[in-house]
C-alpha positions in Angstrom: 19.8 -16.1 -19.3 19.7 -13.5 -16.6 19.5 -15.0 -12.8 16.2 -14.0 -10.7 17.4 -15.1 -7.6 21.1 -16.1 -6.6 21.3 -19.5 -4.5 22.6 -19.2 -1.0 21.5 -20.3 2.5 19.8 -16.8 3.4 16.4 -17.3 4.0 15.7 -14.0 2.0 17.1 -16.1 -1.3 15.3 -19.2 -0.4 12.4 -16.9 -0.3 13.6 -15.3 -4.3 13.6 -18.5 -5.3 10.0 -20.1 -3.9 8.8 -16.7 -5.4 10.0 -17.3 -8.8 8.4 -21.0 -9.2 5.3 -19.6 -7.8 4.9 -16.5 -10.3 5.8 -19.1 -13.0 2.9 -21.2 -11.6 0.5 -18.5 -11.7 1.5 -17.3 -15.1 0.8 -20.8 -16.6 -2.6 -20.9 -14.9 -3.1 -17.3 -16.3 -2.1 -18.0 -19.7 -3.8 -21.0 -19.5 -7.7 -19.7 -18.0 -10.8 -19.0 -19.5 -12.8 -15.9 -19.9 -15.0 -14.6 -17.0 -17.4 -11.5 -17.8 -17.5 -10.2 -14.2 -14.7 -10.8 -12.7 -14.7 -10.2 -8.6 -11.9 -10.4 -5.5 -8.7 -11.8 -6.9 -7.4 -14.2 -4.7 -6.9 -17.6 -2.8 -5.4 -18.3 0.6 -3.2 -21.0 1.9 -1.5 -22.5 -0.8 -5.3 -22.0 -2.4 -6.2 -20.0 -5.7 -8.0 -19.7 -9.0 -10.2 -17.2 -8.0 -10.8 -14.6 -10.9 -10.4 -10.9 -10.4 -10.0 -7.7 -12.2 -6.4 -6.6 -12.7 -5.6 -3.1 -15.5 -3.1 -1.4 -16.4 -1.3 0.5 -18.8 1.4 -1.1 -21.0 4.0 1.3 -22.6 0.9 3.6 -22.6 -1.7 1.1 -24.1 -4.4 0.4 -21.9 -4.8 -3.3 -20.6 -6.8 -5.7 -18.8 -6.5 -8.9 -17.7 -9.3 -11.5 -18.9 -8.1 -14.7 -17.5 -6.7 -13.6 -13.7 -5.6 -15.9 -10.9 -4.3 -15.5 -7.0 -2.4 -17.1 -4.8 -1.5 -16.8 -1.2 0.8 -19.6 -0.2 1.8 -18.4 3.5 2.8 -14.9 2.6 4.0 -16.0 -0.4 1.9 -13.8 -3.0 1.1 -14.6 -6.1 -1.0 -12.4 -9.2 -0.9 -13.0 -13.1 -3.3 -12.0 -15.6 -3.5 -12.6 -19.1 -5.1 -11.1 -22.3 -4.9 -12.7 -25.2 -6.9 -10.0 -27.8 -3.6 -7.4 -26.4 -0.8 -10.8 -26.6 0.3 -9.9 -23.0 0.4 -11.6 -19.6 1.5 -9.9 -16.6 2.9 -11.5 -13.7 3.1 -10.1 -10.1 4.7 -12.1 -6.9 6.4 -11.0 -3.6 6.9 -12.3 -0.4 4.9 -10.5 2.5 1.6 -11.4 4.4 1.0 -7.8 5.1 -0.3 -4.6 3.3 2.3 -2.1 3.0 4.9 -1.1 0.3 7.1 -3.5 -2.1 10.1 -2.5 -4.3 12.3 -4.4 -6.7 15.5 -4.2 -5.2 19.1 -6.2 -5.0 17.8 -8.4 -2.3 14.3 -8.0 -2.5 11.8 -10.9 -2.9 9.6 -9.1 -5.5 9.5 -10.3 -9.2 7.4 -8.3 -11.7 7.1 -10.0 -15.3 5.5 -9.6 -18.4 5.2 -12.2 -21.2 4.7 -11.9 -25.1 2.3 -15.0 -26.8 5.9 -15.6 -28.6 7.3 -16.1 -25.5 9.4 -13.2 -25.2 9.5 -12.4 -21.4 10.9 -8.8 -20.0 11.3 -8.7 -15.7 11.8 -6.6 -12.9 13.6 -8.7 -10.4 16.7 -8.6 -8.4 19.5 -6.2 -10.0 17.2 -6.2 -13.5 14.7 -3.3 -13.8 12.5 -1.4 -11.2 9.0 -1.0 -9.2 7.3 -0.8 -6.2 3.7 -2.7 -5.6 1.5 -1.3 -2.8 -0.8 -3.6 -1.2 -3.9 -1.6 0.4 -6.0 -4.8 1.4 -5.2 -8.8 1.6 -6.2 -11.4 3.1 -7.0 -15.0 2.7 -9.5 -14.4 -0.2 -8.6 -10.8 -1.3 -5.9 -8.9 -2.5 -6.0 -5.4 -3.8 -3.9 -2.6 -4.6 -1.5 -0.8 -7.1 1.7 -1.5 -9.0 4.2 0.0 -11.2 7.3 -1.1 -12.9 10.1 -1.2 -15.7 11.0 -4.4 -17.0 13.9 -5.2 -18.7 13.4 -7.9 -22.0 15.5 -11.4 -20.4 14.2 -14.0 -23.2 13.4 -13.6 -26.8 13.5 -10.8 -29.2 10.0 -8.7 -29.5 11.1 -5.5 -29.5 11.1 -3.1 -27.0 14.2 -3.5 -24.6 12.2 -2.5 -21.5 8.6 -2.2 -20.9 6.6 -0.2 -18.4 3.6 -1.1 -16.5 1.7 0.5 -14.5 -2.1 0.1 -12.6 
């Protein structure tokens, strides 16, 4: 098991670690919605969610779209996961920051990017594991919008490939 978030008293880990258990959240709601045929403004505010949006993207070259998305803003504390399940594929997006701008996967960055197989098998960018930036260009309490694009490195299971790159 590879660590998402090492356990200290820096606020910026405390931060890792609040993001990780929310992007798990949002991925089970994900996995778990319905179908919406037109989806609009992904998002939620204050700890709020489960409004349905559009996210795409391109899976090791494969076109993608979510059908089941869901949003959370939990006091900066940004949350995005989709889920298809014709394609077998849920993406998950999360990073700290209540502010448009630029977001990379770094050492000490609070960004985790994930993507899960329907067998389970789960490949991430987070921490020292994989790469990506996510560029916010509009959020707010109801609304969040912008690109992404990152390699993620398989962490659990055995679905081949080894990494996996996403971009919107």
């Amino acid at each position: 098991m590879r660590r998402i978030a090492q356990l200290s008293s820096s606020t910026n880990s405390m931060k890792q670690l609040t993001l990780a258990f929310l992007l798990m959240g949002v991925l089970a709601v994900a996995g778990c919605g319905g179908d919406d045929d037109n989806p609009t403004n992904p998002g939620g505010g204050g700890g709020g969610g489960g409004e349905t949006g559009t996210v795409s993207a391109t899976i090791n070259g494969e076109s993608w779209t979510g059908q089941a998305v869901t949003a959370v803003n939990n006091s900066g504390i940004i949350g995005v996961g989709a889920t298809n399940l014709s394609s077998g594929w849920t993406v998950g997006i999360g990073w700290v920051g209540g502010a448009t701008g630029t977001y990379s996967v770094g050492d000490t960055s609070p960004v985790v990017c994930t993507v899960q197989a329907l067998d389970g098998t789960t490949w991430q960018a987070a921490d020292e594991i994989g790469s990506g930036t996510i560029n916010v260009t509009a959020l707010d309490a109801d609304h969040v919008a912008g690109t992404f694009t990152f390699t993620a490195v398989r962490t659990t299971g055995t679905t081949d490939p080894a990494t996996i790159s996403v971009t919107s």
